[in-house]
C-alpha positions as CSV (number, residue, x, y, z in Angstrom):
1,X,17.3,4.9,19.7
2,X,14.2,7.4,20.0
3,X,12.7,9.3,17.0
4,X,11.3,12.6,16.9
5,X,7.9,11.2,18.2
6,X,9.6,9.6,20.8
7,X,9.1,6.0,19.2
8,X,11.4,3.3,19.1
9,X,13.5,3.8,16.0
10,X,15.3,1.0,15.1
11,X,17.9,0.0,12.0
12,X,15.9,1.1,8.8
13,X,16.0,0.0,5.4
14,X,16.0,2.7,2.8
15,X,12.3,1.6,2.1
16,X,12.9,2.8,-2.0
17,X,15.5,-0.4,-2.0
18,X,12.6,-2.8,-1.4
19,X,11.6,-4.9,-4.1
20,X,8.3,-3.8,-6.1
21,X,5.9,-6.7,-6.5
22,X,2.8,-6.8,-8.3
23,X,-0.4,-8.3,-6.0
24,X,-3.2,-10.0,-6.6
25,X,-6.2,-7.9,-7.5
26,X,-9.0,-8.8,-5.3
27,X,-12.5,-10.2,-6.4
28,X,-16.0,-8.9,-5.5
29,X,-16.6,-12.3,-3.3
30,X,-13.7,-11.3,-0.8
31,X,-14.5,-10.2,2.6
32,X,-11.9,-8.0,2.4
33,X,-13.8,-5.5,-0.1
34,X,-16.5,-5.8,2.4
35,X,-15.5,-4.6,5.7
36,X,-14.5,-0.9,6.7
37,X,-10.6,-0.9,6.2
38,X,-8.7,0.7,9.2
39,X,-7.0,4.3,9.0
40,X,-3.5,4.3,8.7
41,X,-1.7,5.1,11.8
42,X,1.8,6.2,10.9
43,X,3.3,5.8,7.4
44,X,6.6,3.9,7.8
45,X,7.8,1.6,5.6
46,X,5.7,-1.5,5.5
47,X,2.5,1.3,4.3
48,X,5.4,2.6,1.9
49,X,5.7,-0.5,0.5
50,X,2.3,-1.3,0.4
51,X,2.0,2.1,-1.9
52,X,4.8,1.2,-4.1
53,X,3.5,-2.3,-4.2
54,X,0.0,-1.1,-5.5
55,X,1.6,1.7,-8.0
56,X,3.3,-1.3,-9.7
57,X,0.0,-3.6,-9.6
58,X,-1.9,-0.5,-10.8
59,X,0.5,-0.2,-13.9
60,X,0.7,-3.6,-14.7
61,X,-3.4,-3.9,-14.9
62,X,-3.3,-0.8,-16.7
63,X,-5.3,1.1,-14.3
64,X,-6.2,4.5,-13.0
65,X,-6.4,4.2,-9.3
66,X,-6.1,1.0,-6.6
67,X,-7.6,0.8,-3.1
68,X,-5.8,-1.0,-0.4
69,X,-8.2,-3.8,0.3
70,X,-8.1,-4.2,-3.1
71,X,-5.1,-6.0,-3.0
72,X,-6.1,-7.5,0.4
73,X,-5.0,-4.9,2.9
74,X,-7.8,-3.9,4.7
75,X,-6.2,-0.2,5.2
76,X,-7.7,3.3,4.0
77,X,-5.0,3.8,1.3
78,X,-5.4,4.7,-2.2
79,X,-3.2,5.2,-5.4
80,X,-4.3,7.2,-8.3
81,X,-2.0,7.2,-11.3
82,X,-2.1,9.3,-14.2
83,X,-4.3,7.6,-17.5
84,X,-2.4,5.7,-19.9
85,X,-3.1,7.5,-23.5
């Protein structure tokens, strides 16, 4: 099976079914916070779970906003919540 982009399109999980976890937060000595993390290519559902992955980590360390390498995925993606009050 070929997708719209004329990429293999295999058997896909509804990627809102996959379990949320909440990841490690990343120290300053990790080389991961050092190196220039890689664009993201296509958003499928490994980056989708990655996003929902750091939304949960973000609210369980009651932040505002989470960088990927922060939770050691050297990828440019970010989540910004909204500020707990």
């Amino acid at each position: 099976m070929v997708d719209r982009e004329g990429d293999f399109a295999g058997p896909r999980v509804p990627w809102r079914h996959l379990s949320l976890a909440v990841r490690t937060i990343q120290t300053s000595d990790k080389p991961v916070l050092r190196i220039k993390a890689k664009p993201v290519q296509r958003v499928d559902n490994g980056v989708r779970k990655l996003l929902d992955d750091m939304m949960e980590t973000m609210h369980d360390s009651y932040g505002a906003g989470l960088a990927a390498p922060q939770v050691g995925e050297s990828v440019r993606a970010i989540e910004i919540g909204r500020a707990h009050v």
